[in-house]
C-alpha positions, -999 to 999 in steps of 0.1 A, spaced: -500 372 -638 -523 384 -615 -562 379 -617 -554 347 -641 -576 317 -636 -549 285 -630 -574 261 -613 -573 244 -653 -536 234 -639 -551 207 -614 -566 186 -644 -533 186 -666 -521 154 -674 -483 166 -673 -492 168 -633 -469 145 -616 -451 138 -646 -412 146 -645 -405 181 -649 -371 171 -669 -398 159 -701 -410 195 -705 -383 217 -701 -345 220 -715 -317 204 -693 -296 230 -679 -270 215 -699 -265 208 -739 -290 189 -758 -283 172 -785 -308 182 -810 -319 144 -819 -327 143 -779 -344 175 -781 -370 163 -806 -375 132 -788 -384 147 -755 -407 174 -769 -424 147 -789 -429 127 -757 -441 159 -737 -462 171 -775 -477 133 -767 -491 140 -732 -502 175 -746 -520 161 -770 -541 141 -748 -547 167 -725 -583 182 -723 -570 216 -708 -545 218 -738 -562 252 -748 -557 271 -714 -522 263 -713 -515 271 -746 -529 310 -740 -511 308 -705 -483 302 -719 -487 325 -748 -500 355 -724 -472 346 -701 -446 346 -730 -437 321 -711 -400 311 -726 -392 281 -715 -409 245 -726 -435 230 -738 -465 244 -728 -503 234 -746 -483 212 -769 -461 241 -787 -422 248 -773 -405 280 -776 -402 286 -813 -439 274 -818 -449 300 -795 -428 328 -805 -442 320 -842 -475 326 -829 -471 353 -814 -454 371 -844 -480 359 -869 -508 372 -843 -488 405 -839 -485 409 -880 -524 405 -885 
């Protein structure tokens, strides 16, 4: 999106880690494997001190794909509806 400030990205503690622990596999996921690699990514997240920029990145973005500021897809889509109902 253009004119939106990504410098936060350079302090992210996901930086340098494995792409593979944020995002789906291009092929199936079991769903017991699903919930442990978004608690593993939800873990780094957590940690994070620019958790709140990527979380509205990702939320402005409507960015569908991973885990983004701690939520994954459903968790932002859910936020977005409730935010759209108010």
């Amino acid at each position: 999106m253009a004119g939106m400030n990504t410098n936060w990205q350079r302090q992210a503690l996901c930086k340098g880690v494995r792409s593979s622990l944020f995002f789906p596999p291009t092929t199936s996921e079991k769903k017991d494997e699903k919930e442990r690699r978004e608690s593993r990514a939800k873990a780094i997240c957590g940690r994070c001190r620019v958790i709140a920029p990527c979380q509205e990145y990702a939320l402005t973005l409507k960015e569908p794909y991973g885990i983004w500021g701690g939520m994954n897809e459903s968790e932002r889509n859910l936020t977005l509806a409730r935010a759209a109902a108010s």
